[in-house]
FIPAMAR-425996 format. One record per residue (C-alpha): residue number from 1; residue in one letter; x, y, z. Coordinates in steps of 0.02 Angstrom, whole numbers. Layout:
// residues N
r num: NUM | residu: a | east: X | north: Y | up: Z
...
***
This chain:
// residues 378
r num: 1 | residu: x | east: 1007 | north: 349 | up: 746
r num: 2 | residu: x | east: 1046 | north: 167 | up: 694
r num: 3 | residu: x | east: 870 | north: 94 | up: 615
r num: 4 | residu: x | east: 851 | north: -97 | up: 569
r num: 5 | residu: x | east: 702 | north: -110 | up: 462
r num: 6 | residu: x | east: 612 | north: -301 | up: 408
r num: 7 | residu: x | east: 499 | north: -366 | up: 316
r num: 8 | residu: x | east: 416 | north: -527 | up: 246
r num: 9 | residu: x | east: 396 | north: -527 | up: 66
r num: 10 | residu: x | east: 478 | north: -631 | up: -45
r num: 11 | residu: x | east: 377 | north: -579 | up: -209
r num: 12 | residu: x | east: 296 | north: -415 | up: -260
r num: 13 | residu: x | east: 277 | north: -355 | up: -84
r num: 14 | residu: x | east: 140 | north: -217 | up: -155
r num: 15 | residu: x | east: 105 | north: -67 | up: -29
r num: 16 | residu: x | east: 237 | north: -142 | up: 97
r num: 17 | residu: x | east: 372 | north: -123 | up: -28
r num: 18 | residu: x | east: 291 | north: 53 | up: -66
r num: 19 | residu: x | east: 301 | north: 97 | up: 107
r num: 20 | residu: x | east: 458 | north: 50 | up: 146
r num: 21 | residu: x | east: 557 | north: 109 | up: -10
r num: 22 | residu: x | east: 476 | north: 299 | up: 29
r num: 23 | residu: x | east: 496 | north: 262 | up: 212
r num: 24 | residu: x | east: 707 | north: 236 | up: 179
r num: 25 | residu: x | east: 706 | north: 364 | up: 53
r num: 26 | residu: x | east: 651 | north: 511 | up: 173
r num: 27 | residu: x | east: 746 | north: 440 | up: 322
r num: 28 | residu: x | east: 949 | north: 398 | up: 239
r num: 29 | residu: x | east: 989 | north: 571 | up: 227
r num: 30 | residu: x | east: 993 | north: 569 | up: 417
r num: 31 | residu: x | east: 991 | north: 380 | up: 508
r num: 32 | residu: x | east: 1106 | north: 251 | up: 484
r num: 33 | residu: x | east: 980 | north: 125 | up: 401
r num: 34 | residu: x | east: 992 | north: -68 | up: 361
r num: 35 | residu: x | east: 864 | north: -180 | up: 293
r num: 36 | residu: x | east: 848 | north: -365 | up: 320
r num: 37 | residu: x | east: 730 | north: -435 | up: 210
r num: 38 | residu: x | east: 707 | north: -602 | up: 88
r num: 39 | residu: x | east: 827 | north: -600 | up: -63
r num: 40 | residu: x | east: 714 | north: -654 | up: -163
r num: 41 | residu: x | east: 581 | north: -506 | up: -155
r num: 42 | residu: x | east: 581 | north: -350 | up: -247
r num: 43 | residu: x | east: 600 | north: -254 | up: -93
r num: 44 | residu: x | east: 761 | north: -334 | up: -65
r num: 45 | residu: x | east: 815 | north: -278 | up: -274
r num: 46 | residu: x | east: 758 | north: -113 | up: -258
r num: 47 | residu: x | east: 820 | north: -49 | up: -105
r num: 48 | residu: x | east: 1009 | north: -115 | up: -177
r num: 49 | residu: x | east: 982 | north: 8 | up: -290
r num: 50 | residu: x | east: 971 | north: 160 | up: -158
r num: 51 | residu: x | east: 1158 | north: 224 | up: -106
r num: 52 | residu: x | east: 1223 | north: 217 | up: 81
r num: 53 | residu: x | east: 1069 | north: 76 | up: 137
r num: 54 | residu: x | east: 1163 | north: -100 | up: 187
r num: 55 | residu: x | east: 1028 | north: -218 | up: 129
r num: 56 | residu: x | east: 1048 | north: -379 | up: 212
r num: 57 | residu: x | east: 956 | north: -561 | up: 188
r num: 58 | residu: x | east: 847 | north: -580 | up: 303
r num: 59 | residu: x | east: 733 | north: -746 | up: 332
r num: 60 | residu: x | east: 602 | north: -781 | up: 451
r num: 61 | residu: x | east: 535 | north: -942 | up: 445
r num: 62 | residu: x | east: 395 | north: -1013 | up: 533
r num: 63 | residu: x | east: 466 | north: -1211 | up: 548
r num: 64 | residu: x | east: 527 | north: -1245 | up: 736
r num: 65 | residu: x | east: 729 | north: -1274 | up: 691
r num: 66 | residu: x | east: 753 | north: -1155 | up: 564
r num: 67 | residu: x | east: 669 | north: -1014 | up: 687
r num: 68 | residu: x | east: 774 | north: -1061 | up: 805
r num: 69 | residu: x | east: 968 | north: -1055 | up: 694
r num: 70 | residu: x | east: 872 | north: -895 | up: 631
r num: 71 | residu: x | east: 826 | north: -793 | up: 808
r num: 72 | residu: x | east: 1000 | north: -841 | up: 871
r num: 73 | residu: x | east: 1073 | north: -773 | up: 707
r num: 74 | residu: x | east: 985 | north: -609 | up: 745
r num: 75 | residu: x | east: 1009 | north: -593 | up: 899
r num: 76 | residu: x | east: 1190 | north: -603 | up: 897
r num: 77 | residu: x | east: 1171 | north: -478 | up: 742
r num: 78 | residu: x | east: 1056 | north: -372 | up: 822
r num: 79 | residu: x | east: 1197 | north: -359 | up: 1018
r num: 80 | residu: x | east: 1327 | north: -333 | up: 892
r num: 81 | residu: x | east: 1249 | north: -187 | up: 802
r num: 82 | residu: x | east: 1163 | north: -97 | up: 944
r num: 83 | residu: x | east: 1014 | north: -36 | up: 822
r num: 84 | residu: x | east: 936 | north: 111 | up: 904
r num: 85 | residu: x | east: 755 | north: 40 | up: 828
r num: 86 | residu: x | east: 706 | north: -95 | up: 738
r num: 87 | residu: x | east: 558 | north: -36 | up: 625
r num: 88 | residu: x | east: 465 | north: -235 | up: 601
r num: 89 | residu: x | east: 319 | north: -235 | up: 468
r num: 90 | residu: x | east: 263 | north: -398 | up: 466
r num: 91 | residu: x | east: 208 | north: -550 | up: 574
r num: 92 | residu: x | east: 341 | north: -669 | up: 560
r num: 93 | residu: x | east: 487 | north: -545 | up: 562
r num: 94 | residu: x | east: 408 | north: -464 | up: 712
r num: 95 | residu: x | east: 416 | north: -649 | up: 805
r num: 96 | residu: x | east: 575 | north: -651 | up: 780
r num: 97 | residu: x | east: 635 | north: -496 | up: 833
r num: 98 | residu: x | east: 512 | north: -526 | up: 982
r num: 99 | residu: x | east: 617 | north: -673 | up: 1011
r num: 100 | residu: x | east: 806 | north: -603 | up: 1001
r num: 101 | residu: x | east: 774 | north: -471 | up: 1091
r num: 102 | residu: x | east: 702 | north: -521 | up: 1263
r num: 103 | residu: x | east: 827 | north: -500 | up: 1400
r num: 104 | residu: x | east: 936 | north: -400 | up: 1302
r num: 105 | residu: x | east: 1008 | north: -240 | up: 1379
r num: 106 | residu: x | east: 990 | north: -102 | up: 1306
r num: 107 | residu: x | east: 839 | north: -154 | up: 1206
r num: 108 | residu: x | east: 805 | north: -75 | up: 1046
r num: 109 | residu: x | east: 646 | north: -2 | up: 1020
r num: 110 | residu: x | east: 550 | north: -100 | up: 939
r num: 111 | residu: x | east: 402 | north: -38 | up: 810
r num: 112 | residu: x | east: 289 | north: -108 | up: 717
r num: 113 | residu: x | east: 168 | north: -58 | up: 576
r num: 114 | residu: x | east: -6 | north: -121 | up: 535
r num: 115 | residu: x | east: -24 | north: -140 | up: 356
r num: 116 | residu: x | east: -193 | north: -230 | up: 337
r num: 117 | residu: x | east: -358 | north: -247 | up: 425
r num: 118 | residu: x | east: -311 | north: -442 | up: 485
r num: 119 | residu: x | east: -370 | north: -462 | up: 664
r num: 120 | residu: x | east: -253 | north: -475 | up: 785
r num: 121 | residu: x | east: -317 | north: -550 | up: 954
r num: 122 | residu: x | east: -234 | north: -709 | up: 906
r num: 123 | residu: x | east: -104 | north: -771 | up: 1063
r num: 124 | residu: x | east: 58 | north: -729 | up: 954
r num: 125 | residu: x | east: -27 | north: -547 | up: 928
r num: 126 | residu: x | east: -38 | north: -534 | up: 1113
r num: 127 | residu: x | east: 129 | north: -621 | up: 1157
r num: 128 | residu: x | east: 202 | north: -481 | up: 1039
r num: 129 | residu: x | east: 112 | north: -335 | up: 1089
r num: 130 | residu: x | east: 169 | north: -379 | up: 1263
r num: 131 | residu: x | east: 331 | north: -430 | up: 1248
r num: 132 | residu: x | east: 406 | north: -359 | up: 1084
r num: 133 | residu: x | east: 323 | north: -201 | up: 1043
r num: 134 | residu: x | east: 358 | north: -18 | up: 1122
r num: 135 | residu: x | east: 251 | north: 72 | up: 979
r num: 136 | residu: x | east: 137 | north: 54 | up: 846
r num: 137 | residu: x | east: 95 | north: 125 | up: 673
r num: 138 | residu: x | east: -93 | north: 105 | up: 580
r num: 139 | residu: x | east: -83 | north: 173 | up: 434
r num: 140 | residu: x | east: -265 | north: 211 | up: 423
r num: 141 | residu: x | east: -409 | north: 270 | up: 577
r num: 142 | residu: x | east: -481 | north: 115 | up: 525
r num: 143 | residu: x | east: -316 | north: 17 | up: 559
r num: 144 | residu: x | east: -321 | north: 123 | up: 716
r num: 145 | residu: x | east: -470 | north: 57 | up: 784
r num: 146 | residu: x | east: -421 | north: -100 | up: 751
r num: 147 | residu: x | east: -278 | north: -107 | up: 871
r num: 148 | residu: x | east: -373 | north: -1 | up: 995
r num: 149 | residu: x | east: -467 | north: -145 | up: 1043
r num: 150 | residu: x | east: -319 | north: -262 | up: 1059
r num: 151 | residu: x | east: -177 | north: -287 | up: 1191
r num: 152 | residu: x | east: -63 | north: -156 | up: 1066
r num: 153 | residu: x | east: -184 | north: -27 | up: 1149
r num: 154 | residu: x | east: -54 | north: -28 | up: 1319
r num: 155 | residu: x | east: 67 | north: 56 | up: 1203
r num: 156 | residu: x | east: 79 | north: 223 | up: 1101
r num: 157 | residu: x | east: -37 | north: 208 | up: 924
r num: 158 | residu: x | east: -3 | north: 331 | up: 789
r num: 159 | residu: x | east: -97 | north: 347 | up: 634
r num: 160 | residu: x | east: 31 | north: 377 | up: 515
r num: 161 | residu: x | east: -38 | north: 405 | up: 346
r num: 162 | residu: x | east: 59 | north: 351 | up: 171
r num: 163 | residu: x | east: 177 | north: 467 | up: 95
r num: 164 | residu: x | east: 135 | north: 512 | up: -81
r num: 165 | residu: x | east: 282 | north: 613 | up: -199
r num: 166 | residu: x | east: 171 | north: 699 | up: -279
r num: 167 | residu: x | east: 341 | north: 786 | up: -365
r num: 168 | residu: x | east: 361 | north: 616 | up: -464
r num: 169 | residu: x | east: 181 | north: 577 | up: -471
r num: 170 | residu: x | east: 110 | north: 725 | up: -572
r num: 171 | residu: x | east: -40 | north: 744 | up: -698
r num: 172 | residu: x | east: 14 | north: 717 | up: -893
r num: 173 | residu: x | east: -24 | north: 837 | up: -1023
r num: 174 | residu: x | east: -118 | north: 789 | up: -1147
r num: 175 | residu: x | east: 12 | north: 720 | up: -1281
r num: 176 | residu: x | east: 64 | north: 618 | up: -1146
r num: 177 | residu: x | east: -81 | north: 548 | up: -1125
r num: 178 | residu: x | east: -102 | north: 509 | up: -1287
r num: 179 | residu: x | east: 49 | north: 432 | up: -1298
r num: 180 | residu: x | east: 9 | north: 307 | up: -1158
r num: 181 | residu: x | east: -171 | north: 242 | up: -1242
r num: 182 | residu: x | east: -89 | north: 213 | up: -1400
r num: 183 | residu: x | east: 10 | north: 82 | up: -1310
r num: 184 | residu: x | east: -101 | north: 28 | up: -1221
r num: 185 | residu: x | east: -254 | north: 12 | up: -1352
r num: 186 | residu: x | east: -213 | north: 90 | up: -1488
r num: 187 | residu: x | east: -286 | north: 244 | up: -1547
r num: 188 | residu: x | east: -460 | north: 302 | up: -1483
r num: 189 | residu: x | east: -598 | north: 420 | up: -1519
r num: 190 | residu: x | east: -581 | north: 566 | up: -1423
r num: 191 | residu: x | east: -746 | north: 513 | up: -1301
r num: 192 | residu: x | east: -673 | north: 357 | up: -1250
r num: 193 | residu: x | east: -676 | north: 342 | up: -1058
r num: 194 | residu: x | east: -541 | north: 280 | up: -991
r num: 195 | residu: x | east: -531 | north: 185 | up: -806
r num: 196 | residu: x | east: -365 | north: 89 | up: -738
r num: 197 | residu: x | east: -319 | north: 6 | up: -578
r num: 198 | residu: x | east: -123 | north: -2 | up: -522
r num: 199 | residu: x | east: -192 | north: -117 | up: -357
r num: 200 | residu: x | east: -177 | north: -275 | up: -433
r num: 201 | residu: x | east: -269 | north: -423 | up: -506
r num: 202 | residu: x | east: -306 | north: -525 | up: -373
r num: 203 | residu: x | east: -503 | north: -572 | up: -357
r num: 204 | residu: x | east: -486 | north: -472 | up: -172
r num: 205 | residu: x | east: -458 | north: -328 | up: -268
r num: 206 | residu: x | east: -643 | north: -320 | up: -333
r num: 207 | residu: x | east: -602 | north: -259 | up: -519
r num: 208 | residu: x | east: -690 | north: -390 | up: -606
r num: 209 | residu: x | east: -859 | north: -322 | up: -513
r num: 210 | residu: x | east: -807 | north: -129 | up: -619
r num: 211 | residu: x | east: -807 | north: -269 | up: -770
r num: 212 | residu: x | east: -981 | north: -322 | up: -736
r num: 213 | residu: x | east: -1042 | north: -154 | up: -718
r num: 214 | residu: x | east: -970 | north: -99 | up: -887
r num: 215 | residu: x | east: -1056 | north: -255 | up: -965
r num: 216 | residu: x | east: -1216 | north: -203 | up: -920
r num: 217 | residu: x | east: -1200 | north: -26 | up: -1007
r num: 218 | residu: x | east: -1279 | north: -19 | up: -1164
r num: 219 | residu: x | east: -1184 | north: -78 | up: -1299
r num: 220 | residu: x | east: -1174 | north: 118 | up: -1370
r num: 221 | residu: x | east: -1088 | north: 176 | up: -1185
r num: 222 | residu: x | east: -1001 | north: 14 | up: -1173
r num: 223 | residu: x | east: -895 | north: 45 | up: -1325
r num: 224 | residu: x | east: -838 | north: 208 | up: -1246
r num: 225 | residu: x | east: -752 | north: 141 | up: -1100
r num: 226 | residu: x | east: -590 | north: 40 | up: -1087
r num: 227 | residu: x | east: -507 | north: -19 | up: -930
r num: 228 | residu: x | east: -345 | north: -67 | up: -891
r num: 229 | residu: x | east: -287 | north: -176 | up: -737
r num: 230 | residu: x | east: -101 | north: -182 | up: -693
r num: 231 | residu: x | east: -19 | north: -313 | up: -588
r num: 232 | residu: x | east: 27 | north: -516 | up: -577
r num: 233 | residu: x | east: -73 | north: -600 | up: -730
r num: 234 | residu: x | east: -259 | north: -623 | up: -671
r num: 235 | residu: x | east: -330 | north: -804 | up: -638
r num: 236 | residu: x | east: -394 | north: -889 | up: -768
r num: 237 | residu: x | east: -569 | north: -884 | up: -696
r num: 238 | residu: x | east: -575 | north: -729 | up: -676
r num: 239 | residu: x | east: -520 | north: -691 | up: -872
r num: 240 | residu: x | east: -657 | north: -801 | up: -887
r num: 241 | residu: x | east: -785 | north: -670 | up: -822
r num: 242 | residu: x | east: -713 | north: -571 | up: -932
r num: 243 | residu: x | east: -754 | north: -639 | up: -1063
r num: 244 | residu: x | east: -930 | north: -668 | up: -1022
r num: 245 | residu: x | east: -971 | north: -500 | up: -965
r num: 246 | residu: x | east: -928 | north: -452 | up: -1151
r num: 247 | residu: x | east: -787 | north: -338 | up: -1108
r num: 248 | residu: x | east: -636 | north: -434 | up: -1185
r num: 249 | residu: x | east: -596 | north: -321 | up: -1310
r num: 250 | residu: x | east: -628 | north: -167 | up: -1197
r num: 251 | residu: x | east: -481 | north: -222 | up: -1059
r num: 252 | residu: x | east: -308 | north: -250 | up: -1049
r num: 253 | residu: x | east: -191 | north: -311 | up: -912
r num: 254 | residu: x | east: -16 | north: -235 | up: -929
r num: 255 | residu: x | east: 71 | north: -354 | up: -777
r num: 256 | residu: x | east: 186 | north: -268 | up: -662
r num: 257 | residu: x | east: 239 | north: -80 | up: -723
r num: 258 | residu: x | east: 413 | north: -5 | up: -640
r num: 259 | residu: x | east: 323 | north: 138 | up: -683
r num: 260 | residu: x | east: 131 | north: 182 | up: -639
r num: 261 | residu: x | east: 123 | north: 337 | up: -733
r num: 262 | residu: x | east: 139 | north: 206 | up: -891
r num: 263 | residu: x | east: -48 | north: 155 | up: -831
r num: 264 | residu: x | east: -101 | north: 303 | up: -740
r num: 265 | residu: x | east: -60 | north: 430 | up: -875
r num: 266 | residu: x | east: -169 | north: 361 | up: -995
r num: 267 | residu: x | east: -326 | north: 364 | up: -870
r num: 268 | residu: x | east: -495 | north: 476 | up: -851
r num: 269 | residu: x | east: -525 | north: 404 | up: -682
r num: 270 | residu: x | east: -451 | north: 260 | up: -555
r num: 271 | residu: x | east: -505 | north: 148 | up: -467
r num: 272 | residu: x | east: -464 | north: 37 | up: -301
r num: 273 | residu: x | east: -632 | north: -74 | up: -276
r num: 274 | residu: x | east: -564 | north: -187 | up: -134
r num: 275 | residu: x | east: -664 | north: -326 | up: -22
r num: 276 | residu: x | east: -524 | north: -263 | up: 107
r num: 277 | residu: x | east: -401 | north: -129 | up: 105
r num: 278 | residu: x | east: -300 | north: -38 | up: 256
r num: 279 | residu: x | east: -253 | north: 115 | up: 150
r num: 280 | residu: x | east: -207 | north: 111 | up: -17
r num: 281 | residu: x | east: -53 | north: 182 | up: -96
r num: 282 | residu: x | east: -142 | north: 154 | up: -265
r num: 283 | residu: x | east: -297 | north: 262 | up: -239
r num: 284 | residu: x | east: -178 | north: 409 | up: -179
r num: 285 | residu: x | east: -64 | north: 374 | up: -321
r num: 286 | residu: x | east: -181 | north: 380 | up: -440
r num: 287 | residu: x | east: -255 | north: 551 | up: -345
r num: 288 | residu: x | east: -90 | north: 639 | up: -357
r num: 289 | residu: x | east: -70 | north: 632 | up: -543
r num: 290 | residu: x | east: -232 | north: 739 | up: -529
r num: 291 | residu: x | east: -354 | north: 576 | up: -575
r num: 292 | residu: x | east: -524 | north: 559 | up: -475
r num: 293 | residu: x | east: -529 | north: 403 | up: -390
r num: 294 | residu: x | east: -693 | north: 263 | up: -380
r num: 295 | residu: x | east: -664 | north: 168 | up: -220
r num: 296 | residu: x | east: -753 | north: 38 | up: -98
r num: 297 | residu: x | east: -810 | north: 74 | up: 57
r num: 298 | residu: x | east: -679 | north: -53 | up: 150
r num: 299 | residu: x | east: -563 | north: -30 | up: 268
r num: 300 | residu: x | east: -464 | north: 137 | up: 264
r num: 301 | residu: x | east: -508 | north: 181 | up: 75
r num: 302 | residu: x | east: -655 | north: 288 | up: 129
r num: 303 | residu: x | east: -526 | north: 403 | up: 214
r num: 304 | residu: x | east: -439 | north: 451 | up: 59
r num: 305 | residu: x | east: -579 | north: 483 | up: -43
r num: 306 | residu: x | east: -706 | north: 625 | up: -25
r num: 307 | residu: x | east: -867 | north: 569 | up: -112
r num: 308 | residu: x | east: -933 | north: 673 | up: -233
r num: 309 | residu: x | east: -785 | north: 795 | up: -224
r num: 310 | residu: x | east: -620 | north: 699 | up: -288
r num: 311 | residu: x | east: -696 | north: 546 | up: -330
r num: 312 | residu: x | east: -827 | north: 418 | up: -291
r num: 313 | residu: x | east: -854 | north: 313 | up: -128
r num: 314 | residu: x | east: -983 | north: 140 | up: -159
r num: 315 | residu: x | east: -1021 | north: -3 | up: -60
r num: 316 | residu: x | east: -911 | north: -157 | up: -68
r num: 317 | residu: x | east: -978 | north: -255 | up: -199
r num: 318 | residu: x | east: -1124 | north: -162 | up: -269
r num: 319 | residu: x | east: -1128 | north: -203 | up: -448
r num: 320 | residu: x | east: -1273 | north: -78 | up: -466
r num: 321 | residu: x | east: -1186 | north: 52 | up: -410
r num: 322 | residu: x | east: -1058 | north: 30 | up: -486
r num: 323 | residu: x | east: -1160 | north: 43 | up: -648
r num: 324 | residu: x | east: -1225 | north: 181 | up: -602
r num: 325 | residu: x | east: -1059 | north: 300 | up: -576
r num: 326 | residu: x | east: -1020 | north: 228 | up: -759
r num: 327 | residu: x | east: -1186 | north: 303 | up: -812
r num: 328 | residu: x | east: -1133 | north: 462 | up: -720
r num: 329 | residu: x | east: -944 | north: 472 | up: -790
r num: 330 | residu: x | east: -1013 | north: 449 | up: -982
r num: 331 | residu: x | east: -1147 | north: 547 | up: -973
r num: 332 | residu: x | east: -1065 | north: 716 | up: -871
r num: 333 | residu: x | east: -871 | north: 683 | up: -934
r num: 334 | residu: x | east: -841 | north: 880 | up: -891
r num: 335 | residu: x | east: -846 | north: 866 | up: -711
r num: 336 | residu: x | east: -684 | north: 733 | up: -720
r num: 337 | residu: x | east: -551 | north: 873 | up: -750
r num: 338 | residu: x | east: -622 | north: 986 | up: -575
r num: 339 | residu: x | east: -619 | north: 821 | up: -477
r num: 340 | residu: x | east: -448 | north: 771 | up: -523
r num: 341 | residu: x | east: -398 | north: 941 | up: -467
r num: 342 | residu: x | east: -485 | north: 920 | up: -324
r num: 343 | residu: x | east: -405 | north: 745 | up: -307
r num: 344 | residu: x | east: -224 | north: 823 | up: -301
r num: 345 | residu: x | east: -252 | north: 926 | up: -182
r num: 346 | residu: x | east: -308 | north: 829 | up: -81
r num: 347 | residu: x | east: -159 | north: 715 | up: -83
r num: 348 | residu: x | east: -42 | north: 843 | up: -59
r num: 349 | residu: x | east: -113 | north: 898 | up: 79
r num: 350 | residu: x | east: -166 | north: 746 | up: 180
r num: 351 | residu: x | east: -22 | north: 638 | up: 98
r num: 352 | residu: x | east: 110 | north: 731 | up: 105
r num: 353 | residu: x | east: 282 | north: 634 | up: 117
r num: 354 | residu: x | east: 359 | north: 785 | up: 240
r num: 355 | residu: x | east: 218 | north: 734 | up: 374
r num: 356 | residu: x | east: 243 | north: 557 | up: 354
r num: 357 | residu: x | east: 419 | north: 544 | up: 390
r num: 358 | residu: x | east: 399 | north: 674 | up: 522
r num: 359 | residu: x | east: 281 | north: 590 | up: 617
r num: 360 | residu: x | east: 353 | north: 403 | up: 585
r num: 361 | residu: x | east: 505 | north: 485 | up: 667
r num: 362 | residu: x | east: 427 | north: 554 | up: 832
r num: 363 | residu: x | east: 361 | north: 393 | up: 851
r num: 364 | residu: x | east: 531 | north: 305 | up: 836
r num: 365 | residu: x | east: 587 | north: 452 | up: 976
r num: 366 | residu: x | east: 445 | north: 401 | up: 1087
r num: 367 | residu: x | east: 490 | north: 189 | up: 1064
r num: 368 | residu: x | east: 666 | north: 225 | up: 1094
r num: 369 | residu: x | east: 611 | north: 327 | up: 1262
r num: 370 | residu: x | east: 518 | north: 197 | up: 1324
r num: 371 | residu: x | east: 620 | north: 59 | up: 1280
r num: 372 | residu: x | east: 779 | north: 148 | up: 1366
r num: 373 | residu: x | east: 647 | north: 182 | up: 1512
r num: 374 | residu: x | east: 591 | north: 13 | up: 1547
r num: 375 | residu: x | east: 655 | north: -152 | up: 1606
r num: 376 | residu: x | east: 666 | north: -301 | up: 1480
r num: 377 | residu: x | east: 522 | north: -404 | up: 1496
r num: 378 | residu: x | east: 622 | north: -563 | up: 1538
***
């Protein structure tokens, strides 16, 4: 099967990149894939890097004449090709597949995934679920219900969860781990608590409320816990709060790691405390390498998470609680190792990579079906 896949990002990309890297990894060995994405992202850098995938540029601009050159470009791409499915994860890329493909015969299936909890009732959403859509992923039930209640509802919707390796992504032992807080902080004492994040820095990502918490602690507790916070450089307001919450000397922020076990291996516990979140490769990341999770209550992160069991589940935003599970992890360290146990299994069963690439391919059998079925919509 011939598979164009696109995205959007020009930068980090985050969980799309993720995604799509796993998604080309467990589908090359038998579909002929391409990519067409920005040059300039790291999807675009690290998917060179994977033998037998063409990786094309691929732009998908929003101003009137450069849509225009750039539909036409892909459209004459796209009747040359004959792609069996183009896989479209964002919503400028799926415009313009949209776009080149109406009238054509055959159509390619087209597919698209739903990587965030954005609303989409908006007239392009419906234009595109219409006209440029034969099946859809959400990659969370949360996600799910989302497009239930939207025109993408008059087409197949498959929850597809995220494909953790949990072959790669495996607990350290505890030289390892050592290893990792020395460069991170330095050496410890051996009841130091440490908590890291591998979602990012960004204010949405709701780490700097984990900061407050550990600022209330008493200053005894306090000095037992470090945090670390990988991703893009944080603002400097919130390095600010920081600084005020007293917790300076108790954080560090690493920037982007090629690596997560570099962050993740030196960790007690993880965390993902998002305002918003669809799924979250980073809580089930950090699960796999057999490391309770702390999570919000948003979006799809509740899903991943069973409270009490491999991890903690708290209310967007809740300082106190938040406080409280600190209390709770300092004061009862010996129930970390069963719940990081507990967290890997859980991963490995729910999040397995074999099930995700098995049922992202049924639905690309089921798009191409009813595209091949079904008249062009113009």
């Amino acid at each position: 099967m011939k598979l164009l896949i696109t995205d959007i990002h020009h930068g980090n990309g985050g969980g799309h990149v993720t995604y799509i890297l796993s998604l080309i990894q467990g589908l090359r060995s038998e579909y002929d894939i391409t990519l067409a994405v920005p040059p300039t992202g790291r999807l675009f850098q690290r998917a060179s890097e994977i033998p037998g995938i063409r990786v094309l540029p691929g732009l998908y601009t929003s101003r009137l004449p450069a849509m225009v050159r750039e539909v036409r470009a892909l459209r004459a791409f796209l009747e040359a090709e004959r792609f069996d499915i183009v896989h479209v994860n964002g919503g400028a890329d799926h415009r313009h597949v949209m776009l080149a493909t109406l009238g054509m015969k055959p159509r390619p299936g087209i597919v698209w995934t739903k990587h965030n909890t954005n609303p989409v009732n908006s007239v392009g959403h419906r234009l595109r679920a219409r006209l440029g859509t034969h099946a859809s992923i959400a990659v969370s039930d949360y996600v799910a219900d989302i497009l239930q209640t939207s025109a993408y509802r008059r087409r197949p919707i498959r929850v597809v969860r995220n494909g953790i390796d949990v072959q790669t992504l495996t607990p350290v032992t505890p030289a390892e781990k050592a290893v990792y807080r020395d460069a991170l902080f330095g050496p410890l004492p051996p009841d130091t608590l440490v908590l890291g994040s591998i979602g990012g820095t960004d204010h949405n990502k709701g780490w700097h409320l984990l900061v407050q918490a550990a600022g209330r602690l008493p200053e005894s507790l306090r000095a037992r816990l470090r945090l670390v916070i990988a991703g893009d450089p944080p603002s400097p307001e919130l390095l600010t709060l920081v600084e005020r919450a007293g917790m300076a000397p108790f954080v560090r922020f690493p920037g982007l790691v090629s690596d997560v076990r570099t962050v993740l291996g030196a960790c007690d516990v993880g965390f993902v405390l998002s305002f918003r979140e669809a799924a979250s490769y980073a809580s089930c990341e950090t699960m796999a390498m057999g490391i309770p999770a702390l999570v919000s209550d948003a979006g799809g992160l509740p899903e991943n998470v069973r409270e009490g069991i491999d991890g903690w589940v708290v209310p967007v935003a809740d300082i106190d609680m938040l406080e409280e599970v600190l209390h709770q992890m300092l004061e009862q360290p010996e129930i970390l190792r069963k719940m990081g146990e507990m967290a890997r299994s859980r991963v490995a069963t729910a999040f397995s990579v074999a099930q995700f690439i098995h049922d992202t391919k049924e639905v690309y059998q089921n798009a191409l079906l009813l595209a091949r079925g079904s008249p062009a919509p113009i």
